[in-house]
gemmi code that builds the backbone of each chain (N, CA, C; Angstrom):
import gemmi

chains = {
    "A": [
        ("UNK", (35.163, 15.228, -9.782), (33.777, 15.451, -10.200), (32.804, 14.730, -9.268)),
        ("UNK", (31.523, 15.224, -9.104), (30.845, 14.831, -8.166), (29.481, 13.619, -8.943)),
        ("UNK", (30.155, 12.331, -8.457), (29.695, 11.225, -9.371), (28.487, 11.071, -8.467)),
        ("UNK", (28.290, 11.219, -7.219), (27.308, 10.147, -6.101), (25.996, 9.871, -7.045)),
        ("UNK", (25.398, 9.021, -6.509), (23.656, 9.190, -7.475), (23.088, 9.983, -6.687)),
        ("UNK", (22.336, 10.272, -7.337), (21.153, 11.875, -6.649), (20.421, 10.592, -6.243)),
        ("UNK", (20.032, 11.002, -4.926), (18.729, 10.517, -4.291), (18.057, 11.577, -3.591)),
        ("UNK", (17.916, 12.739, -3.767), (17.167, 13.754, -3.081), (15.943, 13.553, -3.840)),
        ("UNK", (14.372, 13.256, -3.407), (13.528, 13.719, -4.138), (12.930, 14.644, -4.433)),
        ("UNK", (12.197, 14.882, -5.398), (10.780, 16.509, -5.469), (9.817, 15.696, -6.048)),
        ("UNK", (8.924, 16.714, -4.866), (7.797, 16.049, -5.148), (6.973, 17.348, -5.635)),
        ("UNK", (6.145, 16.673, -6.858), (5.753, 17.919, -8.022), (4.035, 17.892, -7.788)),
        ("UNK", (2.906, 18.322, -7.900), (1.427, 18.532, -8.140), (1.723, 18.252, -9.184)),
        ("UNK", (0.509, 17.408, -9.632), (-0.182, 17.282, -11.066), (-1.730, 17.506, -11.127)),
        ("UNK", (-2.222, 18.440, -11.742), (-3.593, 18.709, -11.211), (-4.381, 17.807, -11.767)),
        ("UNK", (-5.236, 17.587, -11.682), (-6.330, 16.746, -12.491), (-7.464, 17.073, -12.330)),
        ("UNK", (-8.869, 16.092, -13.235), (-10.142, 16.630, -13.275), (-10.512, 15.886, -12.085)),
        ("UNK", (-11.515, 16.944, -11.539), (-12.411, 16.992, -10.762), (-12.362, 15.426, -9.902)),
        ("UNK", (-12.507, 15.190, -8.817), (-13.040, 13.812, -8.241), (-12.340, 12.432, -9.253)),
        ("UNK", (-11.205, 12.742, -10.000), (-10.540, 11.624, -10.613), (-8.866, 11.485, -9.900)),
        ("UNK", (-8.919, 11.620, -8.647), (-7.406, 11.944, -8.247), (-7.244, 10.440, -8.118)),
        ("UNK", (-8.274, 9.638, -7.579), (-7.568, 8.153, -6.991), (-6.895, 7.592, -8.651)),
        ("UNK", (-8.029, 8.129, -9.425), (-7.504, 7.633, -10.981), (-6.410, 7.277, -11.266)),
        ("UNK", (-6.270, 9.070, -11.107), (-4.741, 9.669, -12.100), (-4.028, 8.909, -10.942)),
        ("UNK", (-3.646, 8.563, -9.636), (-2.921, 8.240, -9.033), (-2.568, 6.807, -9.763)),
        ("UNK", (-3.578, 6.204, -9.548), (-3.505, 4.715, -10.088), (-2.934, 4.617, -11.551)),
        ("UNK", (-3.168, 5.798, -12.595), (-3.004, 5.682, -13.757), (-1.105, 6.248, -14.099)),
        ("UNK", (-0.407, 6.603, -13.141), (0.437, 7.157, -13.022), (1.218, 6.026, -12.413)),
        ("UNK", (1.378, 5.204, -11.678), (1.080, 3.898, -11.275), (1.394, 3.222, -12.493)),
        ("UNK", (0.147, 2.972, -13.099), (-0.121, 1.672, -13.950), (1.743, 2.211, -15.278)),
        ("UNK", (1.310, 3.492, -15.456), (2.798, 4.356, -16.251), (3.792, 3.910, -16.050)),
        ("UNK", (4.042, 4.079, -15.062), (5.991, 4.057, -14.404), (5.689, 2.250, -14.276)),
        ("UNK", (4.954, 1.469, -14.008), (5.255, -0.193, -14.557), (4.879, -0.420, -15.496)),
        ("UNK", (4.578, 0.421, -16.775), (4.681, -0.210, -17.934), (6.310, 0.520, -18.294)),
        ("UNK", (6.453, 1.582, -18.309), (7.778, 2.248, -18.378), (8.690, 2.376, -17.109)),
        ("UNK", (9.419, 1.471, -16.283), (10.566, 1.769, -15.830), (11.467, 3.018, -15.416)),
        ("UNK", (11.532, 3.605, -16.770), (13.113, 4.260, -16.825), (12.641, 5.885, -16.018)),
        ("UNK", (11.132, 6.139, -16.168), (10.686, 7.093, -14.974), (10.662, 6.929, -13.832)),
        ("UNK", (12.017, 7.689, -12.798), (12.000, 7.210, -11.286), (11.135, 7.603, -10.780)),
        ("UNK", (10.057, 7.178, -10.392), (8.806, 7.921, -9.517), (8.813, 6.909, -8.387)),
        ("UNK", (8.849, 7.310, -6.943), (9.245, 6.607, -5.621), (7.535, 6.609, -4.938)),
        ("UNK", (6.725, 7.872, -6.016), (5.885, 7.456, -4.917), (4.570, 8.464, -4.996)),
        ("UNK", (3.388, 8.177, -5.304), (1.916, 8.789, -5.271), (1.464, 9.211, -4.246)),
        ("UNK", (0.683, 10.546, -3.939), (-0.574, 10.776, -2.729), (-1.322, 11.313, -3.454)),
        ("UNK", (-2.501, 10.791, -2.200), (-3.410, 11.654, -3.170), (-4.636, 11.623, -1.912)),
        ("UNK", (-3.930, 13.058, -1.121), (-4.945, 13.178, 0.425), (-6.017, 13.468, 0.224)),
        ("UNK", (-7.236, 13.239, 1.057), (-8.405, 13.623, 0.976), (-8.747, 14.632, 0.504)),
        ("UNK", (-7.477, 15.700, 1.662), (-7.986, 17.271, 1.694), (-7.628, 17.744, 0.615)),
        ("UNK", (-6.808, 17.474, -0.209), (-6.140, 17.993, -1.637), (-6.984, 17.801, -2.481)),
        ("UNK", (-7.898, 18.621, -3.042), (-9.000, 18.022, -3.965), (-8.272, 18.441, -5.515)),
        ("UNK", (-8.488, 18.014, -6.529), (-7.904, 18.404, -8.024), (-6.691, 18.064, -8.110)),
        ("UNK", (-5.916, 17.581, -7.162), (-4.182, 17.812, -7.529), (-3.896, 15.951, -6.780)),
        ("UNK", (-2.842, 15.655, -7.624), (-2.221, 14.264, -7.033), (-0.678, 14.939, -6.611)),
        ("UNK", (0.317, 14.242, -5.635), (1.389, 14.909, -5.567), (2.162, 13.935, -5.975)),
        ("UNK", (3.188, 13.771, -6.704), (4.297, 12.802, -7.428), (5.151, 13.225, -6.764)),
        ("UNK", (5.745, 12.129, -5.490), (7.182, 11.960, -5.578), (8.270, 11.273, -6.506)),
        ("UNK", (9.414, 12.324, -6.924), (10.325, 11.759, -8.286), (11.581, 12.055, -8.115)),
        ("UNK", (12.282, 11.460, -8.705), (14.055, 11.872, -8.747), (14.266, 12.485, -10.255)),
        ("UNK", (12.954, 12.852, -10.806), (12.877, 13.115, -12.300), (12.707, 14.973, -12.542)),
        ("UNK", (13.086, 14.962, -13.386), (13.000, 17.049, -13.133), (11.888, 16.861, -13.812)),
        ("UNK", (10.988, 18.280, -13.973), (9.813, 18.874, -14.391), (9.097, 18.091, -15.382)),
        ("UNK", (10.047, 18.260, -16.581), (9.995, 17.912, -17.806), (9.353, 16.405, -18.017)),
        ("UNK", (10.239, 15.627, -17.660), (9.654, 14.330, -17.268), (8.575, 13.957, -16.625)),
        ("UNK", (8.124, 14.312, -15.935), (6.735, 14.039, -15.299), (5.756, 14.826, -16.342)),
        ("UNK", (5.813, 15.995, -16.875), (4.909, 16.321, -17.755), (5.037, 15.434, -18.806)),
        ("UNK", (5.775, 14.724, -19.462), (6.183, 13.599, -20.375), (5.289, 12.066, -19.782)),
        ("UNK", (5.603, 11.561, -18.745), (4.884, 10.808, -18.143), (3.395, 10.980, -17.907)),
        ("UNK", (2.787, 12.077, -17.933), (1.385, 12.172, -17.245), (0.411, 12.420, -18.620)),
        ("UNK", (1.504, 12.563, -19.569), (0.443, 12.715, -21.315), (0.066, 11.071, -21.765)),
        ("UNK", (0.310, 10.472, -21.063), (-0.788, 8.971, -21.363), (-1.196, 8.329, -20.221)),
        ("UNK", (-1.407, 9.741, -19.228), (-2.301, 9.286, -17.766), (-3.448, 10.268, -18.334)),
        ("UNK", (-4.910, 9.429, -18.322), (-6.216, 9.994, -18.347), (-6.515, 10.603, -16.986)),
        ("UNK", (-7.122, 11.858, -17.619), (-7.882, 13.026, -16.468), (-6.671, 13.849, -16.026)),
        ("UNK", (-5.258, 13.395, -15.995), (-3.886, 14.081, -15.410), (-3.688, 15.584, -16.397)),
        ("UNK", (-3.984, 16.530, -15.803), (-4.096, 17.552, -16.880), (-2.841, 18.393, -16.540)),
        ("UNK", (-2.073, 18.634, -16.199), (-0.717, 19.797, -16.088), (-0.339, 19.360, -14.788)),
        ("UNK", (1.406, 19.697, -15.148), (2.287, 19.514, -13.650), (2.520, 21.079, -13.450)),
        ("UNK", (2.357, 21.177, -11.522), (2.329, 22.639, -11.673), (3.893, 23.153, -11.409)),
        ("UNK", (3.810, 24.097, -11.911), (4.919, 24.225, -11.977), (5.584, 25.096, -10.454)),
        ("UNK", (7.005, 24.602, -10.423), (7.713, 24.577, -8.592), (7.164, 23.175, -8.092)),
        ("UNK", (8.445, 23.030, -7.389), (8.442, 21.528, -6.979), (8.264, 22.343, -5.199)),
        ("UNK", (7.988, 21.438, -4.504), (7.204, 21.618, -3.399), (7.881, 20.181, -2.197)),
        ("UNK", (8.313, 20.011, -1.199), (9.197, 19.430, -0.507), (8.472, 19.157, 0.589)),
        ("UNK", (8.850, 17.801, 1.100), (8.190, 17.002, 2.066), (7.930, 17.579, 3.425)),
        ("UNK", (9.211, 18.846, 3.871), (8.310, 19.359, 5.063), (6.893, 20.140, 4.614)),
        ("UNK", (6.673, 20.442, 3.275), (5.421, 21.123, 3.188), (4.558, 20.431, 3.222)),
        ("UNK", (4.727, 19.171, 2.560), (3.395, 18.380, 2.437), (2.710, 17.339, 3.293)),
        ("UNK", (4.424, 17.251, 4.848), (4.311, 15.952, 5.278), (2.670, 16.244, 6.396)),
        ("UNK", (2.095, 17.145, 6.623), (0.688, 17.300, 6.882), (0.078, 16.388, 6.660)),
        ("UNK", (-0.212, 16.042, 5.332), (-1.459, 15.513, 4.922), (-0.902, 13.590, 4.998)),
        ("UNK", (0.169, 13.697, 5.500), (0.686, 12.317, 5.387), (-0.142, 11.749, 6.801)),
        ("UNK", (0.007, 12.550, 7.711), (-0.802, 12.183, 9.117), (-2.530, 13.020, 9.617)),
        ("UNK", (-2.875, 12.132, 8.343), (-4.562, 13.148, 8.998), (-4.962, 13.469, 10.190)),
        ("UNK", (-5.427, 14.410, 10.907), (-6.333, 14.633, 11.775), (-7.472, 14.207, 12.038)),
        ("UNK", (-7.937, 14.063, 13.084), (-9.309, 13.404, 13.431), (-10.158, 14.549, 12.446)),
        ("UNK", (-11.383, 13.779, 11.892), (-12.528, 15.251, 11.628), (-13.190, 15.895, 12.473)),
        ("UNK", (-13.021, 15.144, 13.807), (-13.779, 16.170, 15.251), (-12.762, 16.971, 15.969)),
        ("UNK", (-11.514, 17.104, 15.494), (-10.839, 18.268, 15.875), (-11.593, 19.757, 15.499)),
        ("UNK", (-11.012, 20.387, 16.244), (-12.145, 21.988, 16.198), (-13.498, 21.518, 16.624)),
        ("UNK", (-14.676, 20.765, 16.908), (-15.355, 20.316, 17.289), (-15.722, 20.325, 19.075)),
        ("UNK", (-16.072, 20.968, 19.673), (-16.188, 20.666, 21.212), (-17.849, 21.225, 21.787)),
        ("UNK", (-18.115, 19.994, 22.572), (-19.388, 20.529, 23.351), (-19.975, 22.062, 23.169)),
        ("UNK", (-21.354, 22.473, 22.733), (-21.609, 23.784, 22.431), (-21.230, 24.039, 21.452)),
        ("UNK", (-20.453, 23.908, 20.343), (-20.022, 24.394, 19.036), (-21.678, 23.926, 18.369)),
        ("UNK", (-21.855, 25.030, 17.661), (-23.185, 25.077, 16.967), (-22.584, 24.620, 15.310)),
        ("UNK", (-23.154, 23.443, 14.717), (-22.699, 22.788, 13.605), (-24.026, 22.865, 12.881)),
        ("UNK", (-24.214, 22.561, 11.265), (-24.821, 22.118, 10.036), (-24.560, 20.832, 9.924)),
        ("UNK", (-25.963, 19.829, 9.577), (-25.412, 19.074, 9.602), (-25.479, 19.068, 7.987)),
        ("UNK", (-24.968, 18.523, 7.329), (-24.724, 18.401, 5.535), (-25.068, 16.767, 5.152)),
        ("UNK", (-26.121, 16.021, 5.565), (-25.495, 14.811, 5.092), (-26.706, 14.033, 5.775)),
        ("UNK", (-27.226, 13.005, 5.034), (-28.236, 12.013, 6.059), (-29.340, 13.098, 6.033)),
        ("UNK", (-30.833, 12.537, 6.824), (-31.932, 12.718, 6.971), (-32.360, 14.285, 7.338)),
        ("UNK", (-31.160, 14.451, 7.982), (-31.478, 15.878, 8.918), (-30.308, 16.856, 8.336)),
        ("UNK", (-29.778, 16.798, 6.690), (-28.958, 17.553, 5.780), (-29.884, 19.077, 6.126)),
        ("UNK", (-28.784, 19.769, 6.238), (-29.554, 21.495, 6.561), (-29.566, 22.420, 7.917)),
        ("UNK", (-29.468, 21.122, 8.894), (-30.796, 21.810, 10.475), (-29.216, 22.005, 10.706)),
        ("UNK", (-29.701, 22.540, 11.815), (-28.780, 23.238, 12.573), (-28.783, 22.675, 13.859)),
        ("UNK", (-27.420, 22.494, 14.810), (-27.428, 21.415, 15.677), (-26.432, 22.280, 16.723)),
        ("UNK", (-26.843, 21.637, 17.727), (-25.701, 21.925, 19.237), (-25.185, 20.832, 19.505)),
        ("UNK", (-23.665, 20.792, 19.440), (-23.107, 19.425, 19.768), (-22.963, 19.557, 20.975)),
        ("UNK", (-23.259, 17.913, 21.430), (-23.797, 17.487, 23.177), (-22.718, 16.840, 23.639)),
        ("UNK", (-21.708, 15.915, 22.636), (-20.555, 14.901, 23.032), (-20.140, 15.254, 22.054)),
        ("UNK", (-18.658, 14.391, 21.847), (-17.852, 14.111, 20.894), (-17.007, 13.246, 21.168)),
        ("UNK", (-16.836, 11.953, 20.440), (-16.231, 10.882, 20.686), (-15.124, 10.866, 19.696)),
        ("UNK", (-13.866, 11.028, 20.119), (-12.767, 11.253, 19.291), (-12.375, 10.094, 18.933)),
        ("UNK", (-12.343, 9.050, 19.628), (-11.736, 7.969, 19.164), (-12.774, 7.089, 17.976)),
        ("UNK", (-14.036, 7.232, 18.201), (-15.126, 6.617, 16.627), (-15.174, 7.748, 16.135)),
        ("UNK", (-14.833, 9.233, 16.193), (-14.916, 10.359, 15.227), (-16.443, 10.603, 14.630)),
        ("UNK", (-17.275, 10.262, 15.996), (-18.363, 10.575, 15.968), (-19.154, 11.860, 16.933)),
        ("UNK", (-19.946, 12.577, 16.428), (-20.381, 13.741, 17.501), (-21.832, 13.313, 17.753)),
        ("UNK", (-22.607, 13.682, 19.134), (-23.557, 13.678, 19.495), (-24.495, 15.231, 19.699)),
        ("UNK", (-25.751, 15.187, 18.312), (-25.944, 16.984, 18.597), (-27.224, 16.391, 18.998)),
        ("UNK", (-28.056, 18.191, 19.203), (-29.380, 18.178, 19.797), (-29.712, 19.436, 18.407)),
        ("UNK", (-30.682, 18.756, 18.243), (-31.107, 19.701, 16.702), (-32.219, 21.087, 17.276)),
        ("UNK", (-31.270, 22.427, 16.663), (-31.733, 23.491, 17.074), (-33.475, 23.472, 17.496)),
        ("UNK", (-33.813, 23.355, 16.330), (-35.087, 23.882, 16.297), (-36.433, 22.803, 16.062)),
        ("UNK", (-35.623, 21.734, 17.430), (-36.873, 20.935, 17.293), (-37.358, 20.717, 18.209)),
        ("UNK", (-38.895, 21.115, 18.967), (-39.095, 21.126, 19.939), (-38.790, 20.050, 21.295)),
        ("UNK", (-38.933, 18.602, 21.355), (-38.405, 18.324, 21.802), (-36.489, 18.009, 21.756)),
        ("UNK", (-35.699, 18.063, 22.785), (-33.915, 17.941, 22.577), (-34.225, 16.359, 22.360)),
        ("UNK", (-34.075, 15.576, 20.709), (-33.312, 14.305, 20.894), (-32.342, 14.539, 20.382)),
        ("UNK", (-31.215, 13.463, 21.199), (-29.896, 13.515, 20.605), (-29.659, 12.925, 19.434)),
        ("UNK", (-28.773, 13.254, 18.384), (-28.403, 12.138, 17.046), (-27.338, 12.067, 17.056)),
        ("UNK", (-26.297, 10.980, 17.223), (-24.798, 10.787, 16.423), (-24.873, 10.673, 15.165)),
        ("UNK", (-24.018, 11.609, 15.028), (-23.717, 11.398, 13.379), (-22.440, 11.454, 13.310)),
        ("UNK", (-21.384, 11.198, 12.516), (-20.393, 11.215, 12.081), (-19.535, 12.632, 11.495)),
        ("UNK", (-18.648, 13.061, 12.534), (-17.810, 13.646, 12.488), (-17.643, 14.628, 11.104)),
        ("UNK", (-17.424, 13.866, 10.230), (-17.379, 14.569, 8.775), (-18.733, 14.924, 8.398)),
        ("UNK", (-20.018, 14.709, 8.632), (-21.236, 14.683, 8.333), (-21.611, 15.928, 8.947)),
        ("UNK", (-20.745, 17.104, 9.656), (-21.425, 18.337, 9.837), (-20.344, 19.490, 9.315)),
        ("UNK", (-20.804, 20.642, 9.523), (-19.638, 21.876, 9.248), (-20.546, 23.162, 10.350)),
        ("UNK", (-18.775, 23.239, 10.694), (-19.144, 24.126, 11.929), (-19.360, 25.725, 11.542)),
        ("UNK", (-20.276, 26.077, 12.235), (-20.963, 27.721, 12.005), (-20.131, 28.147, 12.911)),
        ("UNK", (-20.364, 27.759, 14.145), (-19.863, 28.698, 15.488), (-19.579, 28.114, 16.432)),
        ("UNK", (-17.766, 28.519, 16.753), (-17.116, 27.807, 18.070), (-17.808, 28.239, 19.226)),
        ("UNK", (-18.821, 28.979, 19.450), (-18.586, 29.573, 20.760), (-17.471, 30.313, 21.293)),
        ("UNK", (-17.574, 30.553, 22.990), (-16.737, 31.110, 23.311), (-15.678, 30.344, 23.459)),
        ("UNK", (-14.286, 31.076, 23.261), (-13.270, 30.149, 23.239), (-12.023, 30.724, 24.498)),
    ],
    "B": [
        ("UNK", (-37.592, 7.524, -17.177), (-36.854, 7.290, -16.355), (-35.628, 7.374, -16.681)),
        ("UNK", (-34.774, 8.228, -15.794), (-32.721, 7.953, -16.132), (-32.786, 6.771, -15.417)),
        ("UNK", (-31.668, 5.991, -16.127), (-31.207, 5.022, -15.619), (-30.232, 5.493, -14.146)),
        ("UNK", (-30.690, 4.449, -12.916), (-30.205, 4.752, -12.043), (-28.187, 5.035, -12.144)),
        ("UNK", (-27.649, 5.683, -11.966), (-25.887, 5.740, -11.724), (-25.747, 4.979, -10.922)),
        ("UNK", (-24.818, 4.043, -10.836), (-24.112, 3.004, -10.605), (-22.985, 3.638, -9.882)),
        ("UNK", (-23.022, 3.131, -8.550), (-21.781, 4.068, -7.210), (-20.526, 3.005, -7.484)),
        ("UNK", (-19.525, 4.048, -7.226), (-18.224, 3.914, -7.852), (-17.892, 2.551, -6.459)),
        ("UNK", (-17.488, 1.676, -6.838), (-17.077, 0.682, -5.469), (-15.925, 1.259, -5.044)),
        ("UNK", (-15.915, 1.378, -3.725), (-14.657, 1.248, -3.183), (-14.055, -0.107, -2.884)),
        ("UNK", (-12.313, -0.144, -3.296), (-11.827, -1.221, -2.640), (-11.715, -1.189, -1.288)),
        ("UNK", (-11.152, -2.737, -0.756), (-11.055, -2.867, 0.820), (-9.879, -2.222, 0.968)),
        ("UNK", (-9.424, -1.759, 2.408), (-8.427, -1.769, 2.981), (-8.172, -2.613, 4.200)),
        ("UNK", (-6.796, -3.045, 4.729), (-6.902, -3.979, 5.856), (-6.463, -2.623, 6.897)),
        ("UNK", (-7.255, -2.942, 7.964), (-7.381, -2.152, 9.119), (-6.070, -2.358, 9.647)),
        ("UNK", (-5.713, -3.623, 9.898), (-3.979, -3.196, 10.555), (-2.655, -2.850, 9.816)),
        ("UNK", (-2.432, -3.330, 8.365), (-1.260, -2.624, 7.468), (-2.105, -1.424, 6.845)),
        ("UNK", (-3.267, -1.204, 6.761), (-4.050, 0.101, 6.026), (-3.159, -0.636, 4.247)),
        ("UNK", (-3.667, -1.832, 3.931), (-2.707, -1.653, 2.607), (-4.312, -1.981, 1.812)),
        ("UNK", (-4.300, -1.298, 0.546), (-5.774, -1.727, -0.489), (-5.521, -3.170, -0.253)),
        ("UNK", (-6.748, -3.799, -0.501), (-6.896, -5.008, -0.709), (-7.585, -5.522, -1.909)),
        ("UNK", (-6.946, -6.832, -2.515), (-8.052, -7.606, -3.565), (-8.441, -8.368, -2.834)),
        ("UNK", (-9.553, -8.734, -2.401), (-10.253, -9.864, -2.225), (-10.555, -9.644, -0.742)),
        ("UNK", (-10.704, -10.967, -0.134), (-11.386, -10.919, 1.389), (-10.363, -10.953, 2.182)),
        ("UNK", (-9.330, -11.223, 1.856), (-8.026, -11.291, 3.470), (-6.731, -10.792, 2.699)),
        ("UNK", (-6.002, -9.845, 3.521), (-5.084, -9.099, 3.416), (-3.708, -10.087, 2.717)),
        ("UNK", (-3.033, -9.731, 2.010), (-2.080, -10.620, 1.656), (-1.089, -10.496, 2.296)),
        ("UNK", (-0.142, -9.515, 3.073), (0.709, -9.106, 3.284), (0.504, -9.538, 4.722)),
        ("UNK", (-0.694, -9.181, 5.543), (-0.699, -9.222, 6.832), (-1.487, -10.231, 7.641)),
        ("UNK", (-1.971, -11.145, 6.698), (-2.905, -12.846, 6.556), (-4.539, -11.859, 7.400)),
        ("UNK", (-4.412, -10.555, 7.972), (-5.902, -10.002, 8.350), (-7.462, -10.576, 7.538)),
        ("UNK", (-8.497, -10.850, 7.720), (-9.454, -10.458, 7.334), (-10.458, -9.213, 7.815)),
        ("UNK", (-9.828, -8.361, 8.527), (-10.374, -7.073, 8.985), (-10.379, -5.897, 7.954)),
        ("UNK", (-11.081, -5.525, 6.967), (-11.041, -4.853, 6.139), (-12.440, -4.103, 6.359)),
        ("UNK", (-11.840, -2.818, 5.889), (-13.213, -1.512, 6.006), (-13.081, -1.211, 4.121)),
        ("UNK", (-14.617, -0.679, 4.035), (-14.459, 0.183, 2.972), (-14.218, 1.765, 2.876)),
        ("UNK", (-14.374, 1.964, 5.066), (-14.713, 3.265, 5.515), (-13.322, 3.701, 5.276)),
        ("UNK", (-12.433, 4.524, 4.328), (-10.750, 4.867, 4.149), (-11.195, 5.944, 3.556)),
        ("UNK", (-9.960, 6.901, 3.527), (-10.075, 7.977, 3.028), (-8.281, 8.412, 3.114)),
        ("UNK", (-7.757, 9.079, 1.977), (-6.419, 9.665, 1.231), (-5.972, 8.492, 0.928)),
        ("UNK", (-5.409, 8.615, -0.544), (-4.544, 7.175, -1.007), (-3.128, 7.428, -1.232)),
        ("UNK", (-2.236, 6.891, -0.836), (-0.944, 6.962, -1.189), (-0.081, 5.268, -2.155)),
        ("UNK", (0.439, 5.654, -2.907), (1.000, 4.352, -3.784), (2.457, 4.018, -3.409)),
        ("UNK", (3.498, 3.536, -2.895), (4.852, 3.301, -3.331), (5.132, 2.500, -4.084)),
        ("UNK", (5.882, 3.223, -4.998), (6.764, 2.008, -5.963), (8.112, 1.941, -5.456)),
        ("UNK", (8.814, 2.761, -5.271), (10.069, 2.552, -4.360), (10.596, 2.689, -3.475)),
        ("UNK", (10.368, 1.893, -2.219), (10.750, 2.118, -1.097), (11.547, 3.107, -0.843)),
        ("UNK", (12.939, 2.437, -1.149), (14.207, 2.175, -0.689), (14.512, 3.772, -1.288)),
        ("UNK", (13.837, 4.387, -2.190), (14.709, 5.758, -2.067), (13.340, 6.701, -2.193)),
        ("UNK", (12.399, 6.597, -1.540), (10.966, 7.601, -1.407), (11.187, 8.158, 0.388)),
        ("UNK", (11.453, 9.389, 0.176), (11.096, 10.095, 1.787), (10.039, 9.517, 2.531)),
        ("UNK", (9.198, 9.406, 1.389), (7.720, 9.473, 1.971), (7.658, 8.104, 2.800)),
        ("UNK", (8.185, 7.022, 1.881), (7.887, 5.658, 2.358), (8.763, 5.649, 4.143)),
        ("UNK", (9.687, 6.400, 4.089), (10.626, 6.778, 4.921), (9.993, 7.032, 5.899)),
        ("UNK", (9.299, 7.915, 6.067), (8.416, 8.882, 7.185), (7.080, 7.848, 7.316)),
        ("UNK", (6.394, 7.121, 6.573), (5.312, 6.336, 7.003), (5.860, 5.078, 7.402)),
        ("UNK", (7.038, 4.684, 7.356), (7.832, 3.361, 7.798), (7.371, 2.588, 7.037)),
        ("UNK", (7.113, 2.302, 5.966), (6.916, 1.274, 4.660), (7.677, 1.172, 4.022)),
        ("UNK", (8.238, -0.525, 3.776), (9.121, -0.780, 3.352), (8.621, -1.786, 2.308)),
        ("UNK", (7.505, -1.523, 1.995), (7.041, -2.640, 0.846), (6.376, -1.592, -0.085)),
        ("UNK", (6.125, -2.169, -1.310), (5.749, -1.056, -2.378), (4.223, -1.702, -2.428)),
        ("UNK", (3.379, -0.792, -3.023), (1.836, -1.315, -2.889), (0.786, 0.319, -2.640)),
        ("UNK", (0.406, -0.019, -2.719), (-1.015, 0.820, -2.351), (-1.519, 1.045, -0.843)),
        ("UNK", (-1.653, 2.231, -0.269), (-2.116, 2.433, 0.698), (-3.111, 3.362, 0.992)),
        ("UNK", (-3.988, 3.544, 2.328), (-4.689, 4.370, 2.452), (-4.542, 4.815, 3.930)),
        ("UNK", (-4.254, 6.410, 3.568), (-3.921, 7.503, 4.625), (-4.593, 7.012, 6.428)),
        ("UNK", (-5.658, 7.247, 5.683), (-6.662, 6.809, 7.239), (-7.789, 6.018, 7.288)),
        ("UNK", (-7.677, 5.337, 7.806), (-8.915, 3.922, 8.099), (-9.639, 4.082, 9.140)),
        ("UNK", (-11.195, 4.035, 8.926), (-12.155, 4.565, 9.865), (-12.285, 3.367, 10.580)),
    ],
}
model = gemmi.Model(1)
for chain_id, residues in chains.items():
    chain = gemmi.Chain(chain_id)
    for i, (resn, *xyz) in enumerate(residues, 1):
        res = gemmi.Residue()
        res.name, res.seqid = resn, gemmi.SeqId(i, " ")
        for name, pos in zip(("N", "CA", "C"), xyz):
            atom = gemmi.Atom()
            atom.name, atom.element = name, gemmi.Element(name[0])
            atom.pos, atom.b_iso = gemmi.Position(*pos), 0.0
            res.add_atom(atom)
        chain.add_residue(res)
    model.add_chain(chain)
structure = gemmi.Structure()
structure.add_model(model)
structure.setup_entities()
């Protein structure tokens, strides 16, 4: 008979409300050290994943939906377990000025000048900061702003 | 008048283990280099049998954050 201990994990979604993921992470957390006997190896909870925490477990389905009914905001485990080459993405973020290059016409969303429309002039990958020239203002001054602080309309030619 | 909302604090992280922090200097790594600028959180509770901890090379259980600005 095949005695070994299982150590393969799955790692399951648990969705949650809105902008409460660091929560439920923490509150899922605070769970498995008040209770033990749930093997859970391990929480994320990436930027880009908005609504969902991902539970790594040696625990089947059942159990984690058992565990997450006295985690606040943790609302359903989804169901299919989902495996580390899928998720290992979000384990190594990307810069936010990737896709980003000289001439890409951006929005900026954020700060003083939320709305205008901008031509990026630089981009500094390593502070993950961009340098634009705002469309439609008669004189070109430049502004850095921060990388995440725009969304791109148009690559240009590529 | 509404009463003004009160912004959620972020904790520190230390810039060279990226581990959350309580207080002003890192425990794990004696740092006082801590940002509030972080973003994705990841938790281990068990090393020794988590892929994950595996693939980020952490071998201590604790709180972490994905990327540190």
């Amino acid at each position: 008979m095949h005695m070994t201990e299982e150590t393969e994990t799955r790692i399951f979604a648990v969705k949650t409300t809105a902008k409460q993921e660091r929560a439920v992470a923490d509150g899922i957390y605070h769970a498995v050290t008040m209770d033990p006997s749930f093997k859970v190896t391990a929480v994320i909870s990436p930027d880009e994943l908005k609504g969902y925490v991902l539970v790594e477990t040696l625990e089947p389905v059942a159990r984690i939906e058992e565990l997450i009914e006295s985690v606040p905001s943790a609302r359903t485990v989804v169901p299919g377990e989902t495996s580390l080459a899928e998720m290992g993405h979000y384990l190594v973020p990307k810069p936010v000025v990737s896709g980003i290059d000289e001439g890409t016409i951006v929005e900026l969303i954020a700060g003083p000048f939320k709305g205008e429309k901008a031509v990026v002039k630089r981009v500094d990958s390593s502070k993950e900061e961009i340098t634009v020239e705002l469309y439609e203002s008669m004189v070109p001054i430049p502004i850095t702003v921060r990388g995440d602080n725009v969304r791109v309309i148009d690559r240009g030619e590529s | 008048m509404a009463p003004q909302r009160k912004k959620k604090k972020m904790p520190k992280v230390c810039h060279e283990c990226h581990k959350v922090v309580e207080g002003e200097v890192c425990m794990s790594c004696g740092s006082s280099n801590l940002t509030e600028d972080w973003a994705g959180y990841l938790i281990i509770i068990d090393p020794k049998h988590s892929a994950i901890a595996e693939r980020m090379n952490i071998d201590m259980p604790g709180r972490y954050a994905l990327k540190v600005r």
